[in-house]
N, C-alpha and C positions, 0 to 999 in steps of 0.2 A: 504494500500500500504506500503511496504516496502524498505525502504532506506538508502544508505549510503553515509557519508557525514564525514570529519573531524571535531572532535571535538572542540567543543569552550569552555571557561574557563568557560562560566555558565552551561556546562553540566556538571562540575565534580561533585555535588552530585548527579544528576542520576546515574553517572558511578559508583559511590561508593556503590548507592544503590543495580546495579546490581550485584557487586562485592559481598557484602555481602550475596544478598538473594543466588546465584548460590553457594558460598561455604557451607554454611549450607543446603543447598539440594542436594550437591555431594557429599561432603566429611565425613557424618555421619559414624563412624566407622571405618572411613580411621583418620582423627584428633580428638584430642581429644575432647568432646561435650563442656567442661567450653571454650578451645581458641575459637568454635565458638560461642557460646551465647558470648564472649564478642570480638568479631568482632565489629564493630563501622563505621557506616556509616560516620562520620564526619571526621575520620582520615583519611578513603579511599579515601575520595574528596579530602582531603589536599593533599595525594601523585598523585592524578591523576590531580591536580591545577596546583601542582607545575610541573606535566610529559608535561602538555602541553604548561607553560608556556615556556618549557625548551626545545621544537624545537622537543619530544620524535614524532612518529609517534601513534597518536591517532585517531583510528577511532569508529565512531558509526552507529550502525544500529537504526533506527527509525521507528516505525509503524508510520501512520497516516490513512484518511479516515476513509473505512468501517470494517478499522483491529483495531479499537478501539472505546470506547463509544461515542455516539453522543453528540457531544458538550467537547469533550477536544481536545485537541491539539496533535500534531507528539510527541511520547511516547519513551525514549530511550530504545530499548528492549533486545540491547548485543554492545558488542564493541571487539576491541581488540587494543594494543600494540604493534610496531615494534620499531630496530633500529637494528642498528651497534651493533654484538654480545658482551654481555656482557664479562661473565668468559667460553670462548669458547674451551678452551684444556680439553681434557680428558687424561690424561699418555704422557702429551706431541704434542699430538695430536690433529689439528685445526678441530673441528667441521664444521663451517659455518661463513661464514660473515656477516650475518645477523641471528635478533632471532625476531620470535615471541614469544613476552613475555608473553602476556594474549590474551587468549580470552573467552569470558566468553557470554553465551547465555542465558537469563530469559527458566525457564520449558515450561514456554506454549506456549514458538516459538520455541523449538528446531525441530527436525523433516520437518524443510521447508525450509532448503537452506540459515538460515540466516549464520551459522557455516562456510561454503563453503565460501560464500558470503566475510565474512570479513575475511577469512585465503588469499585470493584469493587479497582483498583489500591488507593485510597488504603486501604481496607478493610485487606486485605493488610500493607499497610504498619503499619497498626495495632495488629493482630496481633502483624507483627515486634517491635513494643516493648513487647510486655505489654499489652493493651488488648484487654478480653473485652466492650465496645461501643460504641457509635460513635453521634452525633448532629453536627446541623450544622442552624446557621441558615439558614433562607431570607426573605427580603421576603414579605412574606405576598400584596400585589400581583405578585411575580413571575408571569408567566405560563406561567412554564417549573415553578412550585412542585407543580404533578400529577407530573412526574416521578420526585420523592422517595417520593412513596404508592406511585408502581408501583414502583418498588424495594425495597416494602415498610417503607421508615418511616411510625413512625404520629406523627402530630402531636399532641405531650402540654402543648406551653406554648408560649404568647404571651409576649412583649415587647418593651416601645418602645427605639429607637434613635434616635440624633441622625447624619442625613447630610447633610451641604451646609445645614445649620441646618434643616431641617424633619423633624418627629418623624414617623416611618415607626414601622410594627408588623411585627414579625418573630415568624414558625413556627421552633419548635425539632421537626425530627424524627430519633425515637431510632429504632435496631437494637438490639434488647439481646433475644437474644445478634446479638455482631456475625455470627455465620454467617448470619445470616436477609440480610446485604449479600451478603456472597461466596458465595451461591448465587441470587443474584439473576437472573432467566431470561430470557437475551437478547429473549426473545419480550415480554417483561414490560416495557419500558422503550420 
């Protein structure tokens, strides 16, 4: 079974762990191979510690039951990141009031709606703090970046980032209104 639940401080290093293993399984060839081999589980706990100690909007998706080995426990298998939009202007220009910042889904659940699932949570969550839309950057190489369209964002701006020292281009795509997220149709993802 599969579920979603806000995060508590003893999940940040699952989170971190998801964190890690998803970028070295996305990003091969998009960032450079040494910043992912030295990605670090320990440091990504410490920013997603301190993200939830800090009121950020953290969610997790968990397997449990017959979606994991017999005899462990609910398994954190993706999460995602909201708030009040960070560096939201593009030329002047307000993107959204809200951002999903991460979301990140382990390989071998992608393809089953957890994706949807917490884009749809963090929505929500958005919501709950006053935020009538919602954007979030994607690597524009991402290969997972179609996903965002079938959830209905539209992609309105470019811009460059620095990751592991080499300048990557990043899609900002908005909801606005954010319900065009939270009615997003399982079918549609």
């Amino acid at each position: 079974m599969i579920s979603l639940r806000k995060a508590r401080v003893a999940d940040a290093i699952a989170i971190g762990a998801v964190h890690v293993a998803t970028w070295r399984t996305t990003y091969p060839g998009i960032l450079p191979d040494l910043f992912l081999a030295r990605l670090s589980v320990s440091r990504q706990a410490a920013h997603y510690d301190a993200a939830i100690r800090g009121g950020t909007g953290v969610l997790v998706a968990t397997a449990s039951g017959a979606d994991v080995p017999a005899g462990s426990g609910p398994r954190i298998i993706g999460f995602a990141t909201a708030g009040r939009a960070r560096h939201a202007e593009i030329g002047g220009k307000r993107l959204a009031e809200g951002e999903v910042e991460t979301l990140y889904v382990l390989d071998d659940w992608r393809d089953r709606g957890v994706g949807r699932r917490l884009m749809r949570a963090a929505a929500s969550h958005l919501v709950d703090i006053g935020c009538k839309s919602a954007f979030c950057w994607v690597l524009r190489d991402n290969p997972s970046r179609w996903f965002y369209q079938r959830l209905g964002g539209k992609p309105v701006a470019e811009a460059g980032i620095r990751i592991g020292g080499e300048k990557v281009t990043q899609t900002a795509f908005v909801w606005d209104p954010i319900e065009q997220l939270l009615a997003a149709s399982p079918q549609a993802s």
